[in-house]
C-alpha positions as CSV (number, residue, x, y, z in Angstrom):
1,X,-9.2,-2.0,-14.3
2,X,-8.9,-0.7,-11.1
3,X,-7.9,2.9,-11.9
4,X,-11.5,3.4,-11.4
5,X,-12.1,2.8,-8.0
6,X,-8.8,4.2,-7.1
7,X,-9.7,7.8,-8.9
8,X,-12.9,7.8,-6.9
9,X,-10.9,7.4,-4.0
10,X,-8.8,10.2,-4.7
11,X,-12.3,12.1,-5.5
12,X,-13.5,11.1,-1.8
13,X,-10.5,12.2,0.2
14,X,-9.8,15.2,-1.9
15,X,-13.4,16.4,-1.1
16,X,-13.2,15.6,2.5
17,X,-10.0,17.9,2.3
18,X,-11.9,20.5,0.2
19,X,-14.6,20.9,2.7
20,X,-12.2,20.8,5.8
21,X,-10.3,23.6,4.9
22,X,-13.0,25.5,3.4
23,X,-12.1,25.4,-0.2
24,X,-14.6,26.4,-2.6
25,X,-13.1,24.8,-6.2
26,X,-10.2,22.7,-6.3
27,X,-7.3,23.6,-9.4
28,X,-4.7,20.5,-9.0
29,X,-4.5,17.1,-7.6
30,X,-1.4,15.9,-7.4
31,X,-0.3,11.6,-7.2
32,X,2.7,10.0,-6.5
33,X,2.2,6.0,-8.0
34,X,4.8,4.3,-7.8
35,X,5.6,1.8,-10.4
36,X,4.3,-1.3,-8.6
37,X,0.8,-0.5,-9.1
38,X,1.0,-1.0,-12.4
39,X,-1.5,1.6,-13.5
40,X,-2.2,3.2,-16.8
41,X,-2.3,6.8,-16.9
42,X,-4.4,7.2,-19.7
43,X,-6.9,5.5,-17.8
44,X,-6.4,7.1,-14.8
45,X,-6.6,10.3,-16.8
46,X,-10.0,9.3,-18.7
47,X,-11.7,8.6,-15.0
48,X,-10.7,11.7,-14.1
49,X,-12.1,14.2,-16.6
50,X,-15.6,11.9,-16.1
51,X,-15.8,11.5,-12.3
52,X,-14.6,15.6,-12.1
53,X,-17.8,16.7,-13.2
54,X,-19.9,14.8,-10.2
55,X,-18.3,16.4,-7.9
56,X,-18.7,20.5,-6.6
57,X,-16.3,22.2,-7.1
58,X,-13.9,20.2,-9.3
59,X,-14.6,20.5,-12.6
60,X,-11.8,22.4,-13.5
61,X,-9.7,20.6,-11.4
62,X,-6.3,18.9,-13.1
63,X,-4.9,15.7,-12.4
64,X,-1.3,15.6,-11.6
65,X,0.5,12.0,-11.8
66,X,4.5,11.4,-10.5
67,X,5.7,8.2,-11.0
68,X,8.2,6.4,-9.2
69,X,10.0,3.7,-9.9
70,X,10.7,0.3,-7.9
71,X,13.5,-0.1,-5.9
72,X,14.1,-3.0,-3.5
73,X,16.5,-3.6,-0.4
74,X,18.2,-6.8,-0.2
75,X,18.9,-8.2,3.4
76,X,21.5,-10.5,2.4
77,X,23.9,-8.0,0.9
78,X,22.2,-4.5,1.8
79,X,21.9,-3.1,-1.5
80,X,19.4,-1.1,-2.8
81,X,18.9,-1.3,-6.3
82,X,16.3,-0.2,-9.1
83,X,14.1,-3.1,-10.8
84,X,12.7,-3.3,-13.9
85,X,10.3,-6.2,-13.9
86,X,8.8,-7.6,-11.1
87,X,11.4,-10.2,-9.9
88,X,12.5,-9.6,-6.6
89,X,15.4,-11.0,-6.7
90,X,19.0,-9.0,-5.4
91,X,20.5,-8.9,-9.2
92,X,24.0,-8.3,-7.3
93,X,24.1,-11.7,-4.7
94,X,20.8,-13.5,-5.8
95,X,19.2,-13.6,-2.9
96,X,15.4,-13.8,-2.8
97,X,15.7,-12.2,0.8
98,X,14.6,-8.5,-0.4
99,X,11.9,-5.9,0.9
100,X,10.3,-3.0,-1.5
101,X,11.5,0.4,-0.5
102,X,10.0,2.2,-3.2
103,X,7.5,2.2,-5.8
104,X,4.8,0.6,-4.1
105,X,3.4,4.2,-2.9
106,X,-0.4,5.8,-4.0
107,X,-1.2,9.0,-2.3
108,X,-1.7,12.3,-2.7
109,X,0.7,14.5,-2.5
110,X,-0.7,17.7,-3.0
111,X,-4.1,19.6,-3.5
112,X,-4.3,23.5,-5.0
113,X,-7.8,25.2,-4.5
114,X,-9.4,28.6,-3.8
115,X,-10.4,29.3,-0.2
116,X,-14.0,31.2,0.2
């Protein structure tokens, strides 16, 4: 499972943020995943409550997760449509000419904390 090295991740940059703006505990970390990654939230969620407690000022903190789904851009006829399963394939001309446009995203979006 990689949910585990990703949520250390988040842990890394959030801290990094933390201490750059002088933030003494952190409240909310909000993700956006999109769809593509495939990842469980239940696991993401589990890493979380462990991993918070390593880390100064988190251990309150709360894990935030918005999905998003996949959408994908065909070239051929310049739709943009919504997939279910991972076939990219334009459902409206067939074409296997098609680019991800969303859903493929992992970031933070937001971080809420107490200054000093």
């Amino acid at each position: 499972m990689h949910e585990g090295s990703i949520v250390k991740s988040l842990f890394d940059i959030a801290n990094k943020i933390k201490e750059d703006e002088n933030l003494v505990e952190i409240h909310k970390i909000k993700v956006i995943v999109g769809k593509f990654h495939q990842i469980v939230d239940e696991v993401m969620f589990m890493y979380f409550d462990l991993m918070k407690k390593e880390y100064k000022g988190f251990e309150n903190a709360e894990l935030i997760m918005e999905e998003r789904d996949v959408k994908i851009k065909c070239k051929k006829c310049n739709q943009t449509l919504l997939i279910e399963e991972p076939i990219f394939i334009c459902p409206n001309c067939e074409s296997f000419d098609t680019e991800i446009v969303e859903g493929d995203e992992l970031h933070i979006a937001t971080i809420e904390g107490e200054k000093n």
